[in-house]
N, C-alpha and C positions, 0 to 999 in steps of 0.2 A: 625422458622429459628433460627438456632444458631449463637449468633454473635461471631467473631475469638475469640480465649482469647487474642491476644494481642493487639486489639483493649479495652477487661474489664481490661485490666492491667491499661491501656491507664487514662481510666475513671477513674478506682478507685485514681490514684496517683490523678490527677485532682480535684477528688469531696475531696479530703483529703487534698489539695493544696489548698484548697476553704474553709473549713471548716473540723479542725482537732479534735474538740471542742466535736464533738459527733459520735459515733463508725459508721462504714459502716456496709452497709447491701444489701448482695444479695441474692434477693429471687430464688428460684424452681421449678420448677414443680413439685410437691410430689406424683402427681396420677403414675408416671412411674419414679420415683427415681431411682430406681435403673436398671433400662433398662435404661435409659438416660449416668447415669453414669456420672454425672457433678458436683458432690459433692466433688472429691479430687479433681479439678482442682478450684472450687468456696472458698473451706474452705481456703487455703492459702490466698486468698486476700480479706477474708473477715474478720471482726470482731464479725458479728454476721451471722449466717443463715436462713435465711427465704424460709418457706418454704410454698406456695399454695396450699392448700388441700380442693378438694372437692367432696363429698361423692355421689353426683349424677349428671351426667355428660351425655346428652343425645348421644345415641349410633344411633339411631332411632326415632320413633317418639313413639314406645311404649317400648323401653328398656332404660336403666341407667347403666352407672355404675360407681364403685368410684376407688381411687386406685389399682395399679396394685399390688403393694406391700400388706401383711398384717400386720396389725396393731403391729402385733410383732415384724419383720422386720422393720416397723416404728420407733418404740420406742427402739429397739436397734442401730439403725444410729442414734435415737437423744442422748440417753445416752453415745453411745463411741462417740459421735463430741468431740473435743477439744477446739469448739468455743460455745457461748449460739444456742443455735437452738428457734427459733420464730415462729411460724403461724403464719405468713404474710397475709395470707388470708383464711381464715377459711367462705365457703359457708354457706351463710346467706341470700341468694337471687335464684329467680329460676334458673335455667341454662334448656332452654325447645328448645328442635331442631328449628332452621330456625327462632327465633327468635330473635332480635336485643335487644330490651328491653322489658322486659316481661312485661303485663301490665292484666296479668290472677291472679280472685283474689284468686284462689285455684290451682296452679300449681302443677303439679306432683312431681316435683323436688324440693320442700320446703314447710315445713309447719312449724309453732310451734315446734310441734311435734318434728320433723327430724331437728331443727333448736337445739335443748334442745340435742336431743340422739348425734346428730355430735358434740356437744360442750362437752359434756361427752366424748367423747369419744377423742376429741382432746387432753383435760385433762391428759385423762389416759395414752396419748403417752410421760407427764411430759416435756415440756416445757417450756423455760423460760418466753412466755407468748402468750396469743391467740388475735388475733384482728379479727373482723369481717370483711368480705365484703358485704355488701348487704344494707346498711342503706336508698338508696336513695329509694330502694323498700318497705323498710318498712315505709318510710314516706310516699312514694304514696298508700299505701293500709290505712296511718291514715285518709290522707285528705278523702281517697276515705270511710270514713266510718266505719274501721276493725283495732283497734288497738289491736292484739292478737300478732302482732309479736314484 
């Protein structure tokens, strides 16, 4: 669901009325960016943009997929922003169909691996900076034994 914009107009003057001290930030959906098309209506009332990107995204129970955009397409909406562009959330955790919290210790949807190449690859899109999502999973696969992630 999209909330109106003049309800985030709302908010933004508010969370700025509240604390002017440190820049705003509204994130996106990055996997359908530009099918969404909520970046010229976001960039004006934000100071930074953030954007959700995650490279495997269960479709099914045996397909993924990431991004509807390509990575080049990508990195040219971050290069002409006019604002910092951020990963806001950079997949770092499983995303596995019908599951609420993943608790599989080799999920299809994350590995090492694919944790190393989507951060490479975030990189390469030249951002002002990447943060991870997924940390509380990688603590549960330590206690559980598997510190690889």
């Amino acid at each position: 669901m999209i909330i109106p914009l003049s309800l985030l107009e709302k908010e933004v003057k508010l969370v700025h009325k509240l604390d002017n001290t440190r820049p705003n930030i509204i994130t996106l959906w990055a996997n359908e960016l530009t099918k969404r098309n909520l970046l010229p209506l976001a960039s004006p009332l934000s100071e930074v943009i953030g954007f959700d990107l995650y490279y495997k995204v269960p479709v099914n129970r045996f397909f993924y997929h990431g991004p509807k955009d390509s990575n080049n397409t990508l990195k040219n909406i971050i290069s002409g922003s006019l604002k910092p562009v951020w990963i806001t959330e950079l997949q770092a955790e499983p995303w596995e169909k019908d599951k609420i919290i993943a608790t599989d210790m080799h999920p299809k949807s994350i590995s090492p691996q694919l944790l190393k190449r989507n951060f490479e690859t975030a990189l390469s899109l030249n951002p002002k900076a990447v943060f991870f999502w997924g940390f509380e999973y990688w603590y549960w696969k330590k206690k559980n034994g598997d510190d690889s992630m």
